[in-house]
N, C-alpha and C positions, 0 to 999 in steps of 0.2 A: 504493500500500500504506500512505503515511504517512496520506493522507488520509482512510483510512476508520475509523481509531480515533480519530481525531478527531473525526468525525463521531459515532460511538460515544459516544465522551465525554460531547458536547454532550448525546447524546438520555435519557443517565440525568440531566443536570443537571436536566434538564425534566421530569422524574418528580417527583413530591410524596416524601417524605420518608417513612418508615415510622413516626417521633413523630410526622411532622405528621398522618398521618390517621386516630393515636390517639388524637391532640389533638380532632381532630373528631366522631370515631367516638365517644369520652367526652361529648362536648357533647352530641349528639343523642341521646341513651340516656338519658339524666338523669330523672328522672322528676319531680326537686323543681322547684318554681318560688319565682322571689326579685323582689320588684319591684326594679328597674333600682337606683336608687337610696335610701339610706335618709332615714329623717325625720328625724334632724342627725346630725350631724359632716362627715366628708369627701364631698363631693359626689361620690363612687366608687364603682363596682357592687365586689360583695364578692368577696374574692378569690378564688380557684379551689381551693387547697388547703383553705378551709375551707366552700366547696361540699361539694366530694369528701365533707369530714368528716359534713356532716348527712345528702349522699345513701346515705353507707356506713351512717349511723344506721338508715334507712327502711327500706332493702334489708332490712334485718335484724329493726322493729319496725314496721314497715308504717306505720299512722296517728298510732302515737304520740307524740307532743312527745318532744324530746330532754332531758335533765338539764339544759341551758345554755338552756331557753326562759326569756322574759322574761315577769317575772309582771305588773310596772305597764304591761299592755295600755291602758291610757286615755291616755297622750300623756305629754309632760314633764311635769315635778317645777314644782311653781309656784315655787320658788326655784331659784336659781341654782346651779350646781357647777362644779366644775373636777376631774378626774382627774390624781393622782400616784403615779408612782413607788414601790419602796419605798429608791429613792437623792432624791427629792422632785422629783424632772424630769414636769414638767405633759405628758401625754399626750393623745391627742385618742378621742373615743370616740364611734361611732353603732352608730343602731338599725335593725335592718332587719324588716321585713316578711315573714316566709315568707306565701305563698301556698296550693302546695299540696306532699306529700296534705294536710296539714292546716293549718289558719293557725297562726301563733304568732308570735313574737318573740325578736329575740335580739340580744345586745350583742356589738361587734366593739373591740376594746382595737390602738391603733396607736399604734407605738411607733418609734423608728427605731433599738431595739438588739433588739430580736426580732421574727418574722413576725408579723403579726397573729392575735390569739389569739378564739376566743367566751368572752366571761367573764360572769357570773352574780354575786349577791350572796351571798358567803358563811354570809349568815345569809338567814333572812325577812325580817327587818326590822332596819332602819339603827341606828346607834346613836350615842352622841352625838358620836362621832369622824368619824361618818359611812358609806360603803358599803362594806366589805371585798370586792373581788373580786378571785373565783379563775378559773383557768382550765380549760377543760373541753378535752381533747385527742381525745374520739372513742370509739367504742365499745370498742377495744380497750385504750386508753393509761387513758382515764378523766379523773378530776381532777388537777389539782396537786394534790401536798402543802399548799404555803403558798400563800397569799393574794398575788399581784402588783402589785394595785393598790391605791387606795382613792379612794372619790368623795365628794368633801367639799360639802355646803349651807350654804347662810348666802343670808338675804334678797337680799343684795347682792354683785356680783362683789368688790368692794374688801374687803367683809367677810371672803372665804376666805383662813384663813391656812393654813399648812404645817409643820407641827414633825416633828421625826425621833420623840419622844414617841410621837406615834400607836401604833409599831409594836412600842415597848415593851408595849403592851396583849396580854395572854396569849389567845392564839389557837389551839387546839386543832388540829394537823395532818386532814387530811380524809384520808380513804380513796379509791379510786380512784372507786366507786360514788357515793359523796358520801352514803352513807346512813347513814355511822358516822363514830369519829373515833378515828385513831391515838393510840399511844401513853396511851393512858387509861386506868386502873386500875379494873376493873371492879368495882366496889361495890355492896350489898344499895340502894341508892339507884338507882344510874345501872342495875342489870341490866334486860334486858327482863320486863318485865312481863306483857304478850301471852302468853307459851307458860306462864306461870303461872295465868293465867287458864284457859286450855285443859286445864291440867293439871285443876285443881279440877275444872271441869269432867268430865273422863274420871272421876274419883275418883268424884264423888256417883253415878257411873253405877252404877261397881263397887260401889259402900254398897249402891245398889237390885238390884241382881242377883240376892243373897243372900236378900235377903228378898219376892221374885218368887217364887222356887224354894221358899219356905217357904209357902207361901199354894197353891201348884201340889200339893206333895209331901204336904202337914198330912192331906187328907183318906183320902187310899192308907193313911197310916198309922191310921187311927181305923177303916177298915176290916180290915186284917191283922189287929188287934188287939182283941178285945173288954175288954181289962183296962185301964184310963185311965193306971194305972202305969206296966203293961209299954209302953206309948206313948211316953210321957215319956221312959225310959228310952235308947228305939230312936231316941230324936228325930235323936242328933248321925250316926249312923250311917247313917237314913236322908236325911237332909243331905248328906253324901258322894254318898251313891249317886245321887243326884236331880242333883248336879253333875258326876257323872260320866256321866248319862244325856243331860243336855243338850247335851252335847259329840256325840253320835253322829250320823248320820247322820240327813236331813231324813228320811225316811220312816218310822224306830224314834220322832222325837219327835212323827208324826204319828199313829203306834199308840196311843202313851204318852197323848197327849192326849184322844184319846178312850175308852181306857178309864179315865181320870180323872174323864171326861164323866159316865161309868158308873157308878163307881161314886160320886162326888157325890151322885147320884142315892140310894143305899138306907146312905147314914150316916146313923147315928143320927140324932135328931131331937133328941135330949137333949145331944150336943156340938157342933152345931151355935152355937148362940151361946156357946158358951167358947171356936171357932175364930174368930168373927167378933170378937169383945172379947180376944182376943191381936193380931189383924190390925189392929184400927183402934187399941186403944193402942202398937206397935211403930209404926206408921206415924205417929202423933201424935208417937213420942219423935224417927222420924226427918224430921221437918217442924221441929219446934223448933229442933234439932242443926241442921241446914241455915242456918234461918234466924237463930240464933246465932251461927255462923260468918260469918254473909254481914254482920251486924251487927257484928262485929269486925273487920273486914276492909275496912268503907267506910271512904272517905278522907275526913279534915275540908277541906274548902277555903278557900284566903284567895286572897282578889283583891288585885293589887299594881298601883296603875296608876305609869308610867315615864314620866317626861318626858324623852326624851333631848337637850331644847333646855334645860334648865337641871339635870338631875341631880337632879331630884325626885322622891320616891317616895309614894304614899300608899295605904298597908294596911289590909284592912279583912278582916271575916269575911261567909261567906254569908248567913251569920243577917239582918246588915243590907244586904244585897241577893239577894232573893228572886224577880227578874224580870228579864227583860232591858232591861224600862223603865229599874228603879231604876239598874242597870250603867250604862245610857247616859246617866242622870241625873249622877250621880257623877264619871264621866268628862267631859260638859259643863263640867262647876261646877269640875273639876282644870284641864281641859287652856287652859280660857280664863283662867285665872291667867297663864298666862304669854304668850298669845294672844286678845285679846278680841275677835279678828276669826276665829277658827276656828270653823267648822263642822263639827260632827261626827256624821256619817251613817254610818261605817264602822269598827268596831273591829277588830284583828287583837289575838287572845287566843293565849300559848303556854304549854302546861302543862309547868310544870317537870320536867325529865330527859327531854323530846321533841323533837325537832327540826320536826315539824309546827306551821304554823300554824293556824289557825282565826280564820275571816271571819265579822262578825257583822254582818248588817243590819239590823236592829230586830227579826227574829222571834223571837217567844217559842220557838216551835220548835227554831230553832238554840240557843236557849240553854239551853235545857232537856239538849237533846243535849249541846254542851258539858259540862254539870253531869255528869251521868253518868258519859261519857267519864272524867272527872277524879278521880269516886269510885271507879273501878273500878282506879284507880292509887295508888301509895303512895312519897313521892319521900322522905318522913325518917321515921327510926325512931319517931316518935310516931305516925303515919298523917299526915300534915298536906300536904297537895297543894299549890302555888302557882300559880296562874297568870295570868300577866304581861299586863297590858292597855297595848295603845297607839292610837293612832289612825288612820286612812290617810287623808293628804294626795292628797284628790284634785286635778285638773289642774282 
């Protein structure tokens, strides 16, 4: 009797575990793939919790890159870096590979007083302190608040130094999306701009409505009416009614319009061009208005190129660059001031009050676009647009 729960015993020790072949059962479900190992830092496949965290991304956004993807897809930084703290304790950091559903990249922050995090650059582009990186926790959790790291360049490893300074630099808290930024005072500068545009838009709609229905309704009335006065008169009333007819069902406006059709047809021949010279001078006044408005409302633009290896600025207006040539002229003849061995094929432009960057390759096209984009925004109460030129250091 003793010996057979013993026996017992033994044969559940020998069962797998109910984690272990959750543990399994999660592996083989996976749908992401990772190459084994990354292209620097710790020669170690990535860890599982932050698996889990991109596979939970997919599940949910299918093909699309995750917030935490790595944008310098072309390889390392041709200078050197080191990752700190923000107590200044040097960090180790790699890059890994996704595969699939789709390829991308992404950075892993190890640390040995927290798990390893996916961290990303808090801005686009580096600045002269160097990379602010924040931490991305997942579809549900989102971003950090603050910044955890920072990744510091210099030509040379000996040249990296570390100050607690860095962190004194004002850093706007992020949102969990990473698409906004907490605690900011929403101002006629920083508002969005976008559903203002959209709005105008609906408005010129509403301008033309009015005067659709006037053009539709003008001739009904020169038939009801042989007296030109009594016309006149009836004009604002049959304006009501004409907007109050358009509203009715498809079928009454398809009555309506044909016998519109109709009676077009046996108007006078004598009001005919006094309705046609009210329609094209109302339509002149509202083409001008329009384009009055649209001419009050472009933004002047100044280019500002930024050297963040010496804190140099140099401002200029569009007037004196008019192509995307001239930009990349100008930018040339700046950046190798302080660089006479840089090459520069690649600009990253960002219009002030955006968090978008913009990649320019030498086409006129993109720039052109660019330019647009920029008038169609307004970042200071003069109309006056900035947008910030740097370079991209490629590998």
């Amino acid at each position: 009797m003793r010996a057979r729960p013993t026996h017992i015993h033994s044969e559940d020790e020998r069962k797998p575990s109910l984690s272990a072949l959750d543990a399994d059962e999660q592996a083989t479900r996976r749908t992401i793939k990772i190459k084994p190992l990354p292209e620097f830092g710790p020669k170690r496949p990535m860890p599982d919790h932050l698996v889990d965290i991109l596979e939970e991304w997919h599940k949910e956004k299918g093909r699309q890159p995750p917030p935490c993807a790595y944008a310098n897809h072309k390889g390392p930084h041709k200078w050197k870096w080191k990752v700190f703290d923000r107590e200044g304790k040097e960090l180790e950091l790699s890059r890994f590979d996704i595969v699939s559903p789709c390829p991308y990249y992404v950075l892993v922050l190890h640390s040995p007083d927290f798990p390893q995090k996916l961290v990303r650059s808090r801005w686009p582009h580096w600045t002269k302190h160097g990379t602010f990186m924040i931490a991305w926790q997942g579809v549900t959790k989102g971003f950090e608040a603050k910044c955890c790291a920072i990744r510091v360049f210099a030509p040379k490893l000996e040249e990296i130094t570390y100050t607690q300074d860095i962190w004194t630099v004002p850093i706007p808290d992020l949102d969990r999306e990473g698409e906004g930024i907490k605690k900011r005072p929403l101002s006629a500068a920083a508002a969005p701009s976008q559903p203002r545009a959209r709005n105008r838009g609906q408005e010129r709609e509403r301008e033309k409505e009015p005067e659709k229905r006037k053009r539709v309704s003008r001739p009904k009335r020169e038939v009801a009416t042989s007296n030109p006065n009594s016309g006149d008169a009836s004009e604002s009333s049959d304006e009501t009614k004409s907007a109050e007819e358009s509203s009715d069902a498809s079928s009454s406006s398809e009555e309506e319009q044909e016998e519109e059709e109709e009676e077009n047809v046996t108007t006078p021949i004598a009001k005919r061009p006094k309705l046609q010279q009210q329609t094209s001078s109302s339509l002149t006044r509202t083409r001008k208005a329009t384009n009055q408005a649209k001419a009050a409302n472009t933004a002047k633009v100044t280019f500002k190129l930024v050297s963040y290896r010496s804190g140099a600025i140099r401002a200029f207006p569009l007037d004196e660059c008019k192509t995307g040539r001239d930009l990349f002229d100008k930018a040339r003849t700046f950046f190798r001031l302080f660089d006479r061995n840089v090459d520069v094929k690649i600009l990253s432009c960002q219009i002030s009050s955006e968090r978008a960057q913009h990649f320019l390759f030498g086409s006129e096209g993109e720039f052109e676009l660019l330019i647009q984009h920029a008038k169609d925004r307004k970042s200071t109460e003069d109309g006056t647009v900035t947008i910030e030129v740097n370079h991209v250091l490629e590998p």
